[in-house]
C-alpha positions as a Markdown table, in Angstrom:
| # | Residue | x | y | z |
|---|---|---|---|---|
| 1 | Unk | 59.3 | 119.2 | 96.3 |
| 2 | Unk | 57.0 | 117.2 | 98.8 |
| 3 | Unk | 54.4 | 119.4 | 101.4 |
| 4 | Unk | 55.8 | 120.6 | 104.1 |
| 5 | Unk | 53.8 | 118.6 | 106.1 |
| 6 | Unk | 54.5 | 114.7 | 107.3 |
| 7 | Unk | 52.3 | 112.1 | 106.2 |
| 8 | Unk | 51.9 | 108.9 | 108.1 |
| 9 | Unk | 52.7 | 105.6 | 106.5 |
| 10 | Unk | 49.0 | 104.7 | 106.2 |
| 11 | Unk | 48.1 | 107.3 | 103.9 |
| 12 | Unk | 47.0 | 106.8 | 100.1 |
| 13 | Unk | 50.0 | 108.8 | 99.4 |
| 14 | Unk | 50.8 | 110.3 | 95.7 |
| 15 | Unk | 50.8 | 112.0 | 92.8 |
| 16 | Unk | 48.2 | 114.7 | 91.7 |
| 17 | Unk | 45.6 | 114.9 | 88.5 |
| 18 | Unk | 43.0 | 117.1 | 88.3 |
| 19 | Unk | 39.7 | 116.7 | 86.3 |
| 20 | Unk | 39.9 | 116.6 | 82.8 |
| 21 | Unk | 38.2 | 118.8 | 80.3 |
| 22 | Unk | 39.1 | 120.8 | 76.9 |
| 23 | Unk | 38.3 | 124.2 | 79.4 |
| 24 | Unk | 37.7 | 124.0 | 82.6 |
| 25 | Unk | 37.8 | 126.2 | 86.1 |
| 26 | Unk | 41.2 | 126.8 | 87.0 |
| 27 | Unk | 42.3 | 125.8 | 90.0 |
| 28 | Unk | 39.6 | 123.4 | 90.2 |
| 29 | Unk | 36.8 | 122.9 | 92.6 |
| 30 | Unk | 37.9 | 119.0 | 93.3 |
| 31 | Unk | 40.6 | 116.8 | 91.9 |
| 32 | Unk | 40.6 | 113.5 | 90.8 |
| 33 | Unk | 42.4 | 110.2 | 89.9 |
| 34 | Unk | 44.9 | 110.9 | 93.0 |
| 35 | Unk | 47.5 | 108.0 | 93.4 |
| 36 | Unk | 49.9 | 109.2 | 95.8 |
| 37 | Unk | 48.7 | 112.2 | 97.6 |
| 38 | Unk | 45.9 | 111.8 | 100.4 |
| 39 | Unk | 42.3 | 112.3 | 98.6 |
| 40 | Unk | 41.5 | 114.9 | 100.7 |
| 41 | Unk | 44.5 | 117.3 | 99.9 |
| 42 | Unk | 42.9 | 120.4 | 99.1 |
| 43 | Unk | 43.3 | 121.6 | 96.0 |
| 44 | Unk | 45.8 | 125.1 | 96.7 |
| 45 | Unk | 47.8 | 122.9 | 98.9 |
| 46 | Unk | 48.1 | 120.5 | 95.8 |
| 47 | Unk | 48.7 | 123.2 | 93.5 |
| 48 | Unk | 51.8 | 124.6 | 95.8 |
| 49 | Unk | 53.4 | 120.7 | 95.9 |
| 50 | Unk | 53.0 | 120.4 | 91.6 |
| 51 | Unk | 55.0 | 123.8 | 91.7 |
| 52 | Unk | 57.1 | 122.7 | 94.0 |
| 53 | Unk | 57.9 | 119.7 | 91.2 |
| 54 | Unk | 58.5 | 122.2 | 88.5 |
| 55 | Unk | 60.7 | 124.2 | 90.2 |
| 56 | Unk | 63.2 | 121.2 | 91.6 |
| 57 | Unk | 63.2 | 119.6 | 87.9 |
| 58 | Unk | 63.2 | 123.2 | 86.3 |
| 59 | Unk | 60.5 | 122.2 | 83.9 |
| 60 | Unk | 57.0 | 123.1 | 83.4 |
| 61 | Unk | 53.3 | 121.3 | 83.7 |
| 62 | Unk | 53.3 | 119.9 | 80.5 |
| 63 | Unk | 56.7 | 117.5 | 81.4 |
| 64 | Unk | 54.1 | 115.3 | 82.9 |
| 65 | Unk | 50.3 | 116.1 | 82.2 |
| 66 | Unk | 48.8 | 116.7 | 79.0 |
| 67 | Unk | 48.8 | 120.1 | 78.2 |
| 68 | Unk | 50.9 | 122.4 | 75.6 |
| 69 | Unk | 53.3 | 124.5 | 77.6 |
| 70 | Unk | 52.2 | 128.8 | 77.3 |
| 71 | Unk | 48.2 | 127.7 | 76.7 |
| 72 | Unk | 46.4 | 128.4 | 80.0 |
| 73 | Unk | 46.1 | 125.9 | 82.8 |
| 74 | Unk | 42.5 | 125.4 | 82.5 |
| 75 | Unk | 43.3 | 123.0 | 78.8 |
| 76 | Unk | 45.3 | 120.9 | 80.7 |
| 77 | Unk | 43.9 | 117.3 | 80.7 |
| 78 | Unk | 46.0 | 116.5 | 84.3 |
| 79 | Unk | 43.8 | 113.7 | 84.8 |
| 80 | Unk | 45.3 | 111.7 | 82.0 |
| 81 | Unk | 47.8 | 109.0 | 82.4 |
| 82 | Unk | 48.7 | 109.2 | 78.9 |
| 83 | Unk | 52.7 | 110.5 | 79.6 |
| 84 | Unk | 55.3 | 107.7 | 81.0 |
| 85 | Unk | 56.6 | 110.8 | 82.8 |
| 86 | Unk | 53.8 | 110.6 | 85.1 |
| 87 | Unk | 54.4 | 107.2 | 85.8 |
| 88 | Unk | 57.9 | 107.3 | 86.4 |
| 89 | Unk | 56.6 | 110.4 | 88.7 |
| 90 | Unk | 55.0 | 108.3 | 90.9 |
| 91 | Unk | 57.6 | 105.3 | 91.0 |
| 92 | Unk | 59.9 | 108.3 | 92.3 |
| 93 | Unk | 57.6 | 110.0 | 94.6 |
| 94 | Unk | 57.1 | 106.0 | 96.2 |
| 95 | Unk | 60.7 | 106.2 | 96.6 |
| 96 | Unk | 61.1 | 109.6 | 98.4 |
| 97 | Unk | 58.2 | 108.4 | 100.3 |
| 98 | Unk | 59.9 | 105.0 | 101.6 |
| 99 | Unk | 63.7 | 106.9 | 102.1 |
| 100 | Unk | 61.7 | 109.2 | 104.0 |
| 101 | Unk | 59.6 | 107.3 | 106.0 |
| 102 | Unk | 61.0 | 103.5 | 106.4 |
| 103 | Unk | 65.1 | 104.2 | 105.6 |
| 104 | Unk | 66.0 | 107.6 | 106.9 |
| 105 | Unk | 63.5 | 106.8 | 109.9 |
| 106 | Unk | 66.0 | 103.9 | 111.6 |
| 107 | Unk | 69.2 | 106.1 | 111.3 |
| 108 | Unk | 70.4 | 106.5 | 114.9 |
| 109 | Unk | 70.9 | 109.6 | 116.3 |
| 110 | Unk | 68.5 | 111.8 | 113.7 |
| 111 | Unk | 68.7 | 115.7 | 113.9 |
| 112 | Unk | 65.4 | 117.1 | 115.2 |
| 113 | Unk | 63.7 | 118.2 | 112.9 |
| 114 | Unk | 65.1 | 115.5 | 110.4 |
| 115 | Unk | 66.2 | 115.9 | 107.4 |
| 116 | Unk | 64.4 | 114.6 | 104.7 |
| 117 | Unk | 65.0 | 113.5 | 100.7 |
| 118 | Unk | 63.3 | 116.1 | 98.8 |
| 119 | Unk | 63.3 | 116.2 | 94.8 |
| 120 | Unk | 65.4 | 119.0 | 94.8 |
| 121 | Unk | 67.9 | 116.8 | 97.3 |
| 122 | Unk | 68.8 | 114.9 | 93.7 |
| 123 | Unk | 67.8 | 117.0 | 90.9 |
| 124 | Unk | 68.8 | 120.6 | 91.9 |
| 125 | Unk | 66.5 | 122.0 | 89.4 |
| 126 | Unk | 67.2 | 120.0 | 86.4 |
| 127 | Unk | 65.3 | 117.0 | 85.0 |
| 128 | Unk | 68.4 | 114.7 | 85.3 |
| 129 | Unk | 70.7 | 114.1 | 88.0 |
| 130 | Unk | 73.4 | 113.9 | 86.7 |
| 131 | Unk | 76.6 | 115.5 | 88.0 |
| 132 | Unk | 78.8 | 117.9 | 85.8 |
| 133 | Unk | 81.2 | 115.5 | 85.5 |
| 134 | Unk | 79.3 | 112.9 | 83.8 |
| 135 | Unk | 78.1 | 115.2 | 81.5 |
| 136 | Unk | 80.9 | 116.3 | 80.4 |
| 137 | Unk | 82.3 | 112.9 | 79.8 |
| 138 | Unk | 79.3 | 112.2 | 77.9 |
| 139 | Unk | 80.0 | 114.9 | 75.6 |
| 140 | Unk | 83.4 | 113.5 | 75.5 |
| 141 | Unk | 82.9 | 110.1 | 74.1 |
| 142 | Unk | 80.1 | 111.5 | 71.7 |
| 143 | Unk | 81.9 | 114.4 | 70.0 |
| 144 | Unk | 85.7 | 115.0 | 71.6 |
| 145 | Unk | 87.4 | 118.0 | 73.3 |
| 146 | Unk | 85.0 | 120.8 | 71.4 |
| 147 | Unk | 82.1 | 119.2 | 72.1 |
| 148 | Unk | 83.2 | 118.8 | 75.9 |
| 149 | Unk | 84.0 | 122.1 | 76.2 |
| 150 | Unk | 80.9 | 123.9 | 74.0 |
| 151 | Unk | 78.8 | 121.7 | 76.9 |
| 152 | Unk | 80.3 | 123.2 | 80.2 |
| 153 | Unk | 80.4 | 126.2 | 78.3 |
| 154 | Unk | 76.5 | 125.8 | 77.8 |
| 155 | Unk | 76.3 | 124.7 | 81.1 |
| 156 | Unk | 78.0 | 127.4 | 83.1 |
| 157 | Unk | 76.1 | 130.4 | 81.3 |
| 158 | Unk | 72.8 | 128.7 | 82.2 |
| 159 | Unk | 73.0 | 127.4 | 85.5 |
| 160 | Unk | 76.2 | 129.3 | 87.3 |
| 161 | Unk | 75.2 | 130.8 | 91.0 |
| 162 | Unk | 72.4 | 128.0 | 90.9 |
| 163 | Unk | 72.5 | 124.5 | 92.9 |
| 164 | Unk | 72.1 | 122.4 | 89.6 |
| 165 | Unk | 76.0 | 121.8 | 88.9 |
| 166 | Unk | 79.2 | 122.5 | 91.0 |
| 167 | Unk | 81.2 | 124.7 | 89.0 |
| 168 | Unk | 84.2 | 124.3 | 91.2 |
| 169 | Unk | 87.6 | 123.7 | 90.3 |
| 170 | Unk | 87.1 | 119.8 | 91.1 |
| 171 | Unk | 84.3 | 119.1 | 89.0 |
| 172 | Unk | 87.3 | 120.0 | 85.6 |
| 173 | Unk | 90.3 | 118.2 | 87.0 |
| 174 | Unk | 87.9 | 115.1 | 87.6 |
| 175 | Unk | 86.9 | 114.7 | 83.9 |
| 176 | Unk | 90.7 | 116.1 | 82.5 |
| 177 | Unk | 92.0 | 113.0 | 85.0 |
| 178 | Unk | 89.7 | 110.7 | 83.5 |
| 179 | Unk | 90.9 | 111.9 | 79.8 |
| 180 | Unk | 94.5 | 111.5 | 81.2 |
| 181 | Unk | 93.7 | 107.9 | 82.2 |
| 182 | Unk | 92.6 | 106.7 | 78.9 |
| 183 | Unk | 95.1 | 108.6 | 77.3 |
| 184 | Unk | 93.9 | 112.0 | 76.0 |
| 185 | Unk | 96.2 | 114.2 | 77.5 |
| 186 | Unk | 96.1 | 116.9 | 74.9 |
| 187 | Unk | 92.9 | 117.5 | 75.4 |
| 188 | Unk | 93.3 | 117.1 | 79.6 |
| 189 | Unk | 95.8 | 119.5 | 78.9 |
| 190 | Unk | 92.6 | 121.8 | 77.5 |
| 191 | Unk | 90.2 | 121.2 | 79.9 |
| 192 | Unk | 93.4 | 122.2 | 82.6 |
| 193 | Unk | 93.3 | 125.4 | 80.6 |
| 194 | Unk | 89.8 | 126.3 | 81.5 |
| 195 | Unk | 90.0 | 125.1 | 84.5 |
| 196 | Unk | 92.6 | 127.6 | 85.1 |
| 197 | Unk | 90.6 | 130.5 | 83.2 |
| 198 | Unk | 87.5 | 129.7 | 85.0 |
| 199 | Unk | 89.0 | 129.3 | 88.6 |
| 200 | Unk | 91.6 | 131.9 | 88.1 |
| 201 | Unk | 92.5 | 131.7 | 92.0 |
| 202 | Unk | 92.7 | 127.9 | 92.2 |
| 203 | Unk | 96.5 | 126.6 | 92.9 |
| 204 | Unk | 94.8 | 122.9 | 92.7 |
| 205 | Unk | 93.4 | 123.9 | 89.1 |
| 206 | Unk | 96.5 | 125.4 | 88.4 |
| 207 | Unk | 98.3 | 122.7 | 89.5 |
| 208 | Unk | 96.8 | 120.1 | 87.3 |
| 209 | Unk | 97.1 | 122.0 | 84.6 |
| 210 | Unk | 100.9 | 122.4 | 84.7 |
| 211 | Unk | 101.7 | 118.7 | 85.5 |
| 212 | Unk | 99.4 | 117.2 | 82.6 |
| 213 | Unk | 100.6 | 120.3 | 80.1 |
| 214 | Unk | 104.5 | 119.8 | 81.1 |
| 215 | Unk | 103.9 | 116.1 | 80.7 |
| 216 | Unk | 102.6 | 116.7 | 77.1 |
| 217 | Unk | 105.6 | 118.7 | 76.2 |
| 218 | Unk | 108.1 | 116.2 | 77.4 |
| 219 | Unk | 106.2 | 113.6 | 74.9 |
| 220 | Unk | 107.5 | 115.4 | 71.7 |
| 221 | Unk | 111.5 | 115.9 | 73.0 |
| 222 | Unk | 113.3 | 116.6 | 76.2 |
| 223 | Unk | 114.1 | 120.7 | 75.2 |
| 224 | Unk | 110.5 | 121.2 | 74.7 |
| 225 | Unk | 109.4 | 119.3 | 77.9 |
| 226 | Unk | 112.1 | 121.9 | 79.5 |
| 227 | Unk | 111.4 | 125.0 | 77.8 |
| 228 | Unk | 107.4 | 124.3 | 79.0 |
| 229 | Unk | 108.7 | 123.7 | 82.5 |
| 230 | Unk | 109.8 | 126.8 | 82.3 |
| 231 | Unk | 106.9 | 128.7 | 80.8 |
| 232 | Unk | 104.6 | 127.4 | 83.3 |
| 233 | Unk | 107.0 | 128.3 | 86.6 |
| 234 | Unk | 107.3 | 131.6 | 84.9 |
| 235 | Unk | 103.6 | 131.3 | 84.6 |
| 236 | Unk | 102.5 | 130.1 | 87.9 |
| 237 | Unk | 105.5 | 130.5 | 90.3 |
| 238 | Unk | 107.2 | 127.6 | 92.6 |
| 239 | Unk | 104.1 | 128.2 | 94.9 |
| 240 | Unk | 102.3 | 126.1 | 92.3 |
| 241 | Unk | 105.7 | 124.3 | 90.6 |
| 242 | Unk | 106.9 | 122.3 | 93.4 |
| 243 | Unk | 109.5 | 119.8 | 94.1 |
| 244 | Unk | 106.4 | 117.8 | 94.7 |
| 245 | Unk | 104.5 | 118.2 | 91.3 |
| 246 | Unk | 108.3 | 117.7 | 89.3 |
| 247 | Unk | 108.6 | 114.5 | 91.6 |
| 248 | Unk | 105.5 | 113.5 | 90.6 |
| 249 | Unk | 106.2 | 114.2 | 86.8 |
| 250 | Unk | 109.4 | 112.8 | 86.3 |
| 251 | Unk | 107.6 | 109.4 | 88.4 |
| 252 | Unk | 105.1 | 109.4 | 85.7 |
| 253 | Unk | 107.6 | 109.4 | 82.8 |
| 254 | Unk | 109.4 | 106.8 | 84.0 |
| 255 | Unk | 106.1 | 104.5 | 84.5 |
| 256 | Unk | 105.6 | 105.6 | 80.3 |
| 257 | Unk | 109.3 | 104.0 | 80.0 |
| 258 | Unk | 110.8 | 107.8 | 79.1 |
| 259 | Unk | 114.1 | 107.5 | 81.3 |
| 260 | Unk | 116.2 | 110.2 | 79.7 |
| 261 | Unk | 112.7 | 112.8 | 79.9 |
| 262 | Unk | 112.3 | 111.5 | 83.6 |
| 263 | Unk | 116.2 | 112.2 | 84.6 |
| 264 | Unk | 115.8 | 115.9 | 83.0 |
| 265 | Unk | 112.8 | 116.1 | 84.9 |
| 266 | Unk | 114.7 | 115.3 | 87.9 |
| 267 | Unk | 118.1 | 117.2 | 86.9 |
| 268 | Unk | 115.8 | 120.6 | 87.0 |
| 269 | Unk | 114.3 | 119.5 | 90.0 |
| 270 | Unk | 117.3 | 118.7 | 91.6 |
| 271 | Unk | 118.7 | 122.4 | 90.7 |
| 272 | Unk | 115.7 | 124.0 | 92.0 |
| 273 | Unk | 116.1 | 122.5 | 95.3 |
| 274 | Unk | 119.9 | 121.7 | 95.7 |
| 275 | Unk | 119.0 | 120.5 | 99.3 |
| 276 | Unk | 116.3 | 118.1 | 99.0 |
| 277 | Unk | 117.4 | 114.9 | 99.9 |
| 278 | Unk | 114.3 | 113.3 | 98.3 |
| 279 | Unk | 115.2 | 115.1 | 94.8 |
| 280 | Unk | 118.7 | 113.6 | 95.0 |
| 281 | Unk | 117.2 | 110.0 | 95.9 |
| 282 | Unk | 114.3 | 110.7 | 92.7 |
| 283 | Unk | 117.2 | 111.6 | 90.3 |
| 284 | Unk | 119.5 | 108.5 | 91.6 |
| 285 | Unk | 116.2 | 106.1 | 90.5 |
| 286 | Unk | 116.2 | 108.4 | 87.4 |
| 287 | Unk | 119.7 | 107.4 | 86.6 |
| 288 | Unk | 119.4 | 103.6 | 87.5 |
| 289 | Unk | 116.5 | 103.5 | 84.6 |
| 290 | Unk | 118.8 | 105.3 | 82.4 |
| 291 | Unk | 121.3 | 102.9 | 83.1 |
| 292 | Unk | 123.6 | 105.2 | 84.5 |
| 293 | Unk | 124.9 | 103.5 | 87.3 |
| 294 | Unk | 128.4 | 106.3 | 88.4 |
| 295 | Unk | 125.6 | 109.5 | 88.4 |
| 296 | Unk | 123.0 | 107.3 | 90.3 |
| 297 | Unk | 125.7 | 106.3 | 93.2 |
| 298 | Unk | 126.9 | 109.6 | 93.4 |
| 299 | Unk | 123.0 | 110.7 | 93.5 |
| 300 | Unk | 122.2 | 108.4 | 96.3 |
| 301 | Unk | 125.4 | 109.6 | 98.3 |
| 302 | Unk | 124.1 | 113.2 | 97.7 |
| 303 | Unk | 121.1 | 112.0 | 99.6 |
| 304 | Unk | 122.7 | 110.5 | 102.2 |
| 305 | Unk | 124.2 | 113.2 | 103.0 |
| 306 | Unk | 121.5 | 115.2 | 103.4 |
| 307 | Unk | 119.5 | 112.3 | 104.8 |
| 308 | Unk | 121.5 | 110.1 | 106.9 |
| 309 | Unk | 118.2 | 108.9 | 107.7 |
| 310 | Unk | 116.9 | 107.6 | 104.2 |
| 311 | Unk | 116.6 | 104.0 | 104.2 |
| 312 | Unk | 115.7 | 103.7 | 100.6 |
| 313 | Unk | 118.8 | 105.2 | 99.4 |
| 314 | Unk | 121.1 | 103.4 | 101.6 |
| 315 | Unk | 119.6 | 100.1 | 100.5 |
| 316 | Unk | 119.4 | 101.1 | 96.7 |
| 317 | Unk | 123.6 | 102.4 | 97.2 |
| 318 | Unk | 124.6 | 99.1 | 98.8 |
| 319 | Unk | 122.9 | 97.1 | 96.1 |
| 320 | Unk | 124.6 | 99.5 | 93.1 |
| 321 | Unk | 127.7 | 99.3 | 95.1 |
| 322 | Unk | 128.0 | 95.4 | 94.9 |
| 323 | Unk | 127.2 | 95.3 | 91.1 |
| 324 | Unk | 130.2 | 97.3 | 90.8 |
């Protein structure tokens, strides 16, 4: 965390050392070897901005000066520029600096006061910025599913109710979409799961999980994919187990080339909601892909009767009708 306090561009602005010695008065009378503060900072003004470091990295002294973390201040050698930590301190204090006082400075219409980059507007109390997400998909490629989940477990007992990570229900479905992508689904199926156990109020959490873990069911045979379905609505209620989520499924097993899985998909959907013209026109496209061209006419019809309006179904009815 920066001082409170501006400073103006011309300022020898930078980071702190104070003197060195094997035991010396602490806090020190003068400081020395400043690169980035002003020289004249006094010292319990400096003192304040190091803590203020610490506490938006959530690490102590010794990440950057010599020292060894638990011995008393007064060994520190904070004059030394023997860690690259330091170094890199500076490079990113620069930064803040320049955001602060050359980038931020030509927005138009700033907020008075304005709002400034702190370290804390990026780190949040830890060393790296790095968003739960990314972690978690680190862990991923590194050790699988146990080590993903060991880490947000990890995670979450340390840092939950701070500002480090965003234990939401979005930061979960993120990484389970990404396993879903590259095709893990199983294990998006587990992360869904605690998703679900860790956001036991979220419908979206709920509702990812019961898309990706019905889609994994219809993978090994059509009654299983059913008998799921019916586990999770059991489970989670139509509140959560919508014509829109079944649409959505049986979509997806047709782009996977599983016709007959995406026409039961449809068939239950349809059965659900006997009055949805968008069901009926879903199941017809079902049944074209199956190569069931009688049930897909009479699908299409279905939903023109509820639809007279549904463009896509007339047109897909008049071609069917003419390859008849």
């Amino acid at each position: 965390m920066l001082p409170t306090a501006r400073r103006t561009a011309s300022a020898p602005f930078l980071l702190l050392v104070l003197p060195a010695a094997a035991v010396c008065q602490w806090p020190p009378d003068s400081l020395t070897n400043l690169q980035v503060l002003p020289e004249a900072t006094p010292v319990n003004e400096l003192v304040g901005v190091m803590a203020g470091f610490t506490r938006a990295l959530g690490v102590r002294c010794s990440h950057c000066h010599v020292g060894e973390e638990g011995r008393p201040l007064a060994t520190y050698d904070f004059a030394s520029d023997e860690k690259a930590l330091k170094q890199k301190a500076r490079v990113m204090l620069r930064m803040v600096r320049r955001l602060n006082d050359e980038l931020t400075a030509q927005l138009p219409e700033r907020a008075e006061p304005p709002i400034e980059v702190r370290c804390f507007t990026c780190h949040r109390g830890v060393q790296e910025p790095r968003t739960l997400q990314a972690i978690l998909i680190a862990a991923y490629d590194t050790g699988g599913i146990d080590s993903t989940l060991a880490a947000y477990r990890a995670l979450r007992e340390r840092y939950y109710g701070r500002a480090a990570y965003d234990f939401g229900e979005v930061a979960l479905a993120d990484v389970a979409d990404d396993l879903d992508r590259r095709g893990h689904l199983a294990d998006a199926v587990a992360l869904g799961a605690l998703n679900v156990a860790v956001n036991p109020a979220s419908g979206f959490a709920k509702r990812g999980h019961a898309s990706a873990a019905i889609a994994l069911a219809y993978r090994d045979a059509v009654d299983e994919g059913a008998a799921r379905y019916r586990q999770i609505l059991a489970l989670y209620g139509d509140r959560v187990v919508t014509e829109g989520l079944l649409n959505q499924l049986g979509y997806r097993l047709l782009r996977e080339g599983r016709a007959g899985a995406a026409v039961d998909v449809f068939e239950l959907n349809v059965g659900r909601h006997p009055d949805s013209w968008n069901a009926y026109d879903s199941l017809g496209e079902g049944y074209v892909a199956a190569g069931d061209t009688t049930r897909a006419v009479a699908s299409y019809q279905r939903s023109l009767e509820l639809n007279p309006g549904n463009a896509n179904g007339a047109e897909r009815l008049r071609v069917l009708s003419d390859r008849r």
